[in-house]
N, C-alpha and C positions, 0 to 999 in steps of 0.2 A: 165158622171156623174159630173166632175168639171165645165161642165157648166151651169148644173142645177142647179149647189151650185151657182155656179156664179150668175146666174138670181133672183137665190133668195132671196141671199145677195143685187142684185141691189134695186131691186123691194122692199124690207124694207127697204134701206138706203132713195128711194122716199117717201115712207110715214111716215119715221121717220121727214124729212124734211120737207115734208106740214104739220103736226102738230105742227112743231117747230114753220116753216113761220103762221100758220095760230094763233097761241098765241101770237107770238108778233108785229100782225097787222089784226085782226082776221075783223075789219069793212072796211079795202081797198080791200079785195079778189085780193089777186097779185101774185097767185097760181094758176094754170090752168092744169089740167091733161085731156087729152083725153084717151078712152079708144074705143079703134076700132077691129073689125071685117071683115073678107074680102076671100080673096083669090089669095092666093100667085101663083103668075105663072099661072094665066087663058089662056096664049093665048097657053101651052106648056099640049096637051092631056095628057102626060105618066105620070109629074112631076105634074101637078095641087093639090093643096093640101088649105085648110081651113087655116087659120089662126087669132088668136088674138095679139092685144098688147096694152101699155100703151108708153105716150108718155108724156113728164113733159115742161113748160115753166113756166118761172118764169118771172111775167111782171114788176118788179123792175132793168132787166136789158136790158128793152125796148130801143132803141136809134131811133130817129128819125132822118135819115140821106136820101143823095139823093136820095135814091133809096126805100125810103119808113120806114116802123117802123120794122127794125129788132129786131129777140130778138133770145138770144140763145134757142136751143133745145135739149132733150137729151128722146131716150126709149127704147123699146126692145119690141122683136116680136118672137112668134113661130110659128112654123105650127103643124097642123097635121103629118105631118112625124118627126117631132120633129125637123128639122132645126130652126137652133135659131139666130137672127141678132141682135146683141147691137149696139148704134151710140149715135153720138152727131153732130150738126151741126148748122147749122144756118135757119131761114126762115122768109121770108117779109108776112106784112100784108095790105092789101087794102081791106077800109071798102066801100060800095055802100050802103048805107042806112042801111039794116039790111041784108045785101049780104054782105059776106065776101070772098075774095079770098086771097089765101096763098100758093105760093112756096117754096118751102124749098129743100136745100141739105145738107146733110148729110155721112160723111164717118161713116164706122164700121165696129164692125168685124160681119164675118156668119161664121157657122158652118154649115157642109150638115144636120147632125144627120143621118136619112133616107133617104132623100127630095133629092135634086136636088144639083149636084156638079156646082156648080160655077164657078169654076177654082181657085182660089184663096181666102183667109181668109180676106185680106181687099177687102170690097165693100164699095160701093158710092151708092147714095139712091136719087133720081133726082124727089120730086112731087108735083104736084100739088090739090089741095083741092077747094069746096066753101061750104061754109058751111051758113048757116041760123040761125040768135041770135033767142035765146026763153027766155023766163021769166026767173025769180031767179039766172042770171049770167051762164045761160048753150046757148049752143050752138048745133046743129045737123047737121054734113056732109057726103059728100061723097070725096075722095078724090082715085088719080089713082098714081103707085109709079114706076118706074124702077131702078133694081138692075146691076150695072155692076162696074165689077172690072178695067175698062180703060184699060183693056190687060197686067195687071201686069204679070197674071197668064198663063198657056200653053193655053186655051183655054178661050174664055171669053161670054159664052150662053146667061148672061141676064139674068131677072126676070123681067117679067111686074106683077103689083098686083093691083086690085082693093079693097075697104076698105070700109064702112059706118062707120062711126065718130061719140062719144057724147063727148061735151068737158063742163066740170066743171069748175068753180072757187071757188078755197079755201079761 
């Protein structure tokens, strides 16, 4: 139950936040939320399970540095068995035209809920995305994610997850 409060105190504190950023910069759109759909742990028949999430970058703290235009990241994700993974991290962007490719990694916490034990509360979140720009500042991808704890914990199983991506600007 505390992390249901949890999630839902996150997930208001996000949209209290792009309505802040989007009035006091409402014609640069430097707000960018994705909201994805996928499937936590496909390659794992027992544990496989649905999931959604939102995911926030704020493009005012963009850097363009050697290894391309980082920006911080920060979201949260459930599944169907009610396991729930909060994070923040980092991830690079490489534009090809209107192809976009984007890795990112990310620590956080997961919790099983029902879903799949992990071995441990901190995970690491390793993915990659491409996604395709569309009109009015949106975007549409696909992106594939792996979960693993780096063997903090007794046991370290993994999550692979595949996702379809829409991503907005505020």
């Amino acid at each position: 139950m505390k992390i249901i409060k949890f999630c839902l105190i996150f997930i208001f504190s996000l949209i209290c936040f792009a309505s802040v950023a989007e009035e006091k910069k409402i014609e640069n759109n430097n707000t960018e939320f994705s909201f994805y759909t996928g499937m936590f742990d496909f390659s794992d028949d027992g544990k496989r399970s649905n999931l959604v999430g939102i995911q926030h970058q704020n493009e005012e703290l963009n850097r363009d540095t050697l290894l391309g235009n980082l920006s911080p990241i920060t979201g949260a994700m459930i599944t169907g068995d009610n396991a729930t993974y909060i994070y923040t991290g980092v991830q690079a962007q490489y534009k090809i035209g209107s192809l976009n490719f984007t890795p990112s990694f990310a620590p956080g916490y997961y919790n099983e809920g029902d879903g799949k034990d992990l071995g441990h509360a901190l995970e690491f979140k390793s993915e990659v995305q491409l996604s395709l720009d569309l009109p009015k500042d949106s975007q549409f991808g696909f992106s594939y994610n792996h979960l693993s704890n780096a063997s903090l914990g007794d046991k370290n199983p993994g999550a692979n997850s595949y996702m379809f991506n829409f991503f907005k600007k505020f």
